[in-house]
N, C-alpha and C positions, 0 to 999 in steps of 0.2 A: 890452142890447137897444135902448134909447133912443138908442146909435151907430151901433147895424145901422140902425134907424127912418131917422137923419138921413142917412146916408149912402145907400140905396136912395132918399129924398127926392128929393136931389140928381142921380141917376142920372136920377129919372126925371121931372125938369124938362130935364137934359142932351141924354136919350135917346127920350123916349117919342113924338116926331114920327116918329123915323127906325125906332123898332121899330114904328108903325103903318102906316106905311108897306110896310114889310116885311111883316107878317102882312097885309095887303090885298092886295098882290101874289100870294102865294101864296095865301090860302083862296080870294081874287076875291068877298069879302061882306065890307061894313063894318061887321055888326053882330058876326060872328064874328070881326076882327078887334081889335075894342073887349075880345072877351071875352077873344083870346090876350094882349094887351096888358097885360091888368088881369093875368089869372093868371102872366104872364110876371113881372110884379115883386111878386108872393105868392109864384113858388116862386125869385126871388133874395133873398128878406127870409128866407125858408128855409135858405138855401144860404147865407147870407151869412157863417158861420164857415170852412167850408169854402173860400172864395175867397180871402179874404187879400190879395187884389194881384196873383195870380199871371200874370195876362195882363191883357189889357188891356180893361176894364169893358166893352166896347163889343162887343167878340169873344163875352165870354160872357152878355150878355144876347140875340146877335141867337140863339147857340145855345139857350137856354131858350126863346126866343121862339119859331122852329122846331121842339123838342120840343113846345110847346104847342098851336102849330096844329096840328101832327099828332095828336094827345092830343083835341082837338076835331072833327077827320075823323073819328077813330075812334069814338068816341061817338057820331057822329048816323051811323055805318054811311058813312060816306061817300068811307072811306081803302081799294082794297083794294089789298096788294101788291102783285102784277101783271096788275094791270090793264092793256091797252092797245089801248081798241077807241079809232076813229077818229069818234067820236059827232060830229055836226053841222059839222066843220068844213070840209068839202069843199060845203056846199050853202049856204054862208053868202053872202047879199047886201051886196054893199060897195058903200059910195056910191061918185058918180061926179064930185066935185069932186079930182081927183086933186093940187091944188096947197093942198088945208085940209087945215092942221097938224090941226086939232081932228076932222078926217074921220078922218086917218091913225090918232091914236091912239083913237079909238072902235074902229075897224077892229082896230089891233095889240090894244086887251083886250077885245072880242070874239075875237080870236080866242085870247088868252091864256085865256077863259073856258071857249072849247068843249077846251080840253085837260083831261084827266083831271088828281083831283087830284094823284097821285102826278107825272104829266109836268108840272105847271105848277109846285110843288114843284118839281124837281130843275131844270128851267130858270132858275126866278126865281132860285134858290141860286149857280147856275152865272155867268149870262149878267148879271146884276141884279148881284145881293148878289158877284157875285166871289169866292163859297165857293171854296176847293179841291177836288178829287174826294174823296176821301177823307173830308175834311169833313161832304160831301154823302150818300158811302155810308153815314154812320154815323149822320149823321139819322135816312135814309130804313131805314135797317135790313138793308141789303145788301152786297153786294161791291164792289169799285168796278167791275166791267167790265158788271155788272149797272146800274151806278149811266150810264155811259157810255152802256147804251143805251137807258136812259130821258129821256135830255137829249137825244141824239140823237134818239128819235122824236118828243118834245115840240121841237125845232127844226127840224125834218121839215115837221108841221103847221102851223109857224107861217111858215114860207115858202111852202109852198100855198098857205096863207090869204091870205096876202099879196102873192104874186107880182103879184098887178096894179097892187101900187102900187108893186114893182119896174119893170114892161114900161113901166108910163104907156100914154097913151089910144091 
């Protein structure tokens, strides 16, 4: 156990910016992503006979990481499977400095925000993190063609939301 200990150590001096980052993206709360983090390397110090080497550290901790936030959705009620109403992001006010990097991306996670968990899930996985689909379905618990058009309506709304800083002034 004392080389499971050292090696998850190591992992998660290696790792744990880029899975925080990750689970911030997806839940869009830093407190909840502190918590997917922390539980993310309790259930690889768990798993960690079972892993062996077999892919590569990086693959299977962003996947635990993923089970986790979702594992946290679900618990505070706040995951439901299909879900896909268009909550606030069609009335959103965007600034009007249309050439501040720091505007844009307030703009792009505001509007990352107002997506449903499940659609900001399968985007961030998609478009972000450069999951595979299938990867993605098996996250989120579904098929992939289900999984397609939940990326597709979470990149829907983030081009509405967005389109003005597509057109310019």
């Amino acid at each position: 156990m004392a080389d499971a200990h050292a090696a998850i150590a190591a992992l998660v001096v290696a790792h744990a910016a880029r899975l925080r980052a990750l689970c911030q993206r997806v839940l869009g709360d830093h407190a909840l992503a502190e918590d997917a983090v922390q539980n993310t390397f309790i259930q690889a110090l768990r798993a960690w006979s079972g892993f062996a080497g077999r892919s590569d550290p990086l693959v299977w901790l962003r996947r635990i990481a993923v089970r986790c936030a979702i594992q946290l959705l679900q618990d505070r009620g706040r995951w439901q499977p299909d879900q896909s109403s268009d909550i606030g992001i069609a009335t959103c006010e965007w600034p009007c400095a249309l050439n501040d990097r720091h505007a844009l991306l307030q703009a792009a996670q505001s509007a990352l925000s107002a997506l449903t968990p499940r659609e900001r899930m399968a985007f961030v996985l998609r478009h972000v993190e450069e999951f595979d689909l299938d990867e993605i379905a098996e996250q989120l618990g579904c098929n992939v063609n289900t999984c397609k058009q939940t990326i597709f309506r979470g990149a829907q709304k983030m081009r509405r939301a967005l389109a003005l800083w597509r057109s310019g002034p």
